[in-house]
FIFI-338230 format. One record per residue (C-alpha): residue number from 1; chain; x, y, z. Coordinates in Angstrom, 2 decimals. Layout:
N
> n_chain_u_v_w
> NUM_A_X_Y_Z;
...
//
This chain:
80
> n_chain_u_v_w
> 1_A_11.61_-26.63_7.83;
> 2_A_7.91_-26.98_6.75;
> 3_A_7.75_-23.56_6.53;
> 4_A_10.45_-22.93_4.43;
> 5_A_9.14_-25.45_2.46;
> 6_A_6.01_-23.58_1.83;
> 7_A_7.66_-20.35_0.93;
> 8_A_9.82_-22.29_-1.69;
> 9_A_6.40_-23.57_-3.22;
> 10_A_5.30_-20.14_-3.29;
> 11_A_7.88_-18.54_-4.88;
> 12_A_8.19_-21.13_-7.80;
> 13_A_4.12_-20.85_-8.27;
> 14_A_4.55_-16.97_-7.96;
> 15_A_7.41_-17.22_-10.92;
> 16_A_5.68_-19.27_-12.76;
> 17_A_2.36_-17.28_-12.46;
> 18_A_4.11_-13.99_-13.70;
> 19_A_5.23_-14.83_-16.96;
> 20_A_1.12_-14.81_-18.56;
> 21_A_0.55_-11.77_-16.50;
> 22_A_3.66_-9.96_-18.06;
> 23_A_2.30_-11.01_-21.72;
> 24_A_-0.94_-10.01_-20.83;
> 25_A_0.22_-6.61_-19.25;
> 26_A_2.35_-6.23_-22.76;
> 27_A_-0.65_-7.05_-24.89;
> 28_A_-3.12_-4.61_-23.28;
> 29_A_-0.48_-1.72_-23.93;
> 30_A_-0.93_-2.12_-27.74;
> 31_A_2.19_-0.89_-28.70;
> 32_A_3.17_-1.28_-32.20;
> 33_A_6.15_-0.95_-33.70;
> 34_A_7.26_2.14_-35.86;
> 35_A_8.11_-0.36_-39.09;
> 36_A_7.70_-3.60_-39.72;
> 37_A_11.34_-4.66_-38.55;
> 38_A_11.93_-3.68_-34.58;
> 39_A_14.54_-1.42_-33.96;
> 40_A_17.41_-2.37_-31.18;
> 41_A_15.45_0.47_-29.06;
> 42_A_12.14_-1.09_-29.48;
> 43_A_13.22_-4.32_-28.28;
> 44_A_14.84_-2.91_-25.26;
> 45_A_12.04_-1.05_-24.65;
> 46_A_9.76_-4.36_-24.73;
> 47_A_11.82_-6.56_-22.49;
> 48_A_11.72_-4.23_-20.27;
> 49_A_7.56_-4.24_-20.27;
> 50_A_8.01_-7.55_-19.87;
> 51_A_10.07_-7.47_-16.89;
> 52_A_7.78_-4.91_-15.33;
> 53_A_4.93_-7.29_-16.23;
> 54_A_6.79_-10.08_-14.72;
> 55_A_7.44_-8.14_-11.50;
> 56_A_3.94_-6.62_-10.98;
> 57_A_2.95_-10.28_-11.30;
> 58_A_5.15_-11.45_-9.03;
> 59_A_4.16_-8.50_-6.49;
> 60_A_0.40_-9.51_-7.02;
> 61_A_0.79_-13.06_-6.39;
> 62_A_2.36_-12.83_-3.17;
> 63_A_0.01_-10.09_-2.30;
> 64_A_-2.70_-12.40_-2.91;
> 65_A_-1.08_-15.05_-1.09;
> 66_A_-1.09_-12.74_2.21;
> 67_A_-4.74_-11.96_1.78;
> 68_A_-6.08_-15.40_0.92;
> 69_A_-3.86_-15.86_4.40;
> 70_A_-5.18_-13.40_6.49;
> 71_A_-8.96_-14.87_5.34;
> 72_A_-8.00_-18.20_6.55;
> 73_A_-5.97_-16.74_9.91;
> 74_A_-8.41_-14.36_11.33;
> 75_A_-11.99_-14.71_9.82;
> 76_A_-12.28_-18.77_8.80;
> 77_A_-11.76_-20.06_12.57;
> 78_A_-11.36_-23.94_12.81;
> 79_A_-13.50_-25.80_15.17;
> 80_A_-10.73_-28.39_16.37;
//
């Protein structure tokens, strides 16, 4: 149970921790609108950057969840 417990915490920090890095992923693509009003198109286009951002942020939190895991498994040993 503790361990699903952990995972649940993970998830919801991983969620949360993905919305910045999808803004951030948007921002650095510069993209810029054709006129000053979006078209339907364009806004399509940038929720879905966002929910690529979102995902790759998702991706990268859990994959630095199994390193930061692997550090403290295998190379910080406890002396108990």
């Amino acid at each position: 149970m503790k361990v699903v417990a952990r995972e649940l915490i993970w998830i919801f920090i991983a969620l949360v921790l993905s919305a910045p890095v999808a803004y951030l992923f948007g921002n650095t693509l510069e993209l810029r609108p054709e006129q000053e009003i979006l078209s339907k198109t364009e806004e399509v286009f940038e929720m879905e950057l966002y929910l690529i951002g979102g995902i790759i942020g998702f991706i990268c939190t859990y994959v630095m969840r199994v390193i930061i895991w692997a550090v403290s498994k295998y190379i910080v040993r406890d002396d108990q």
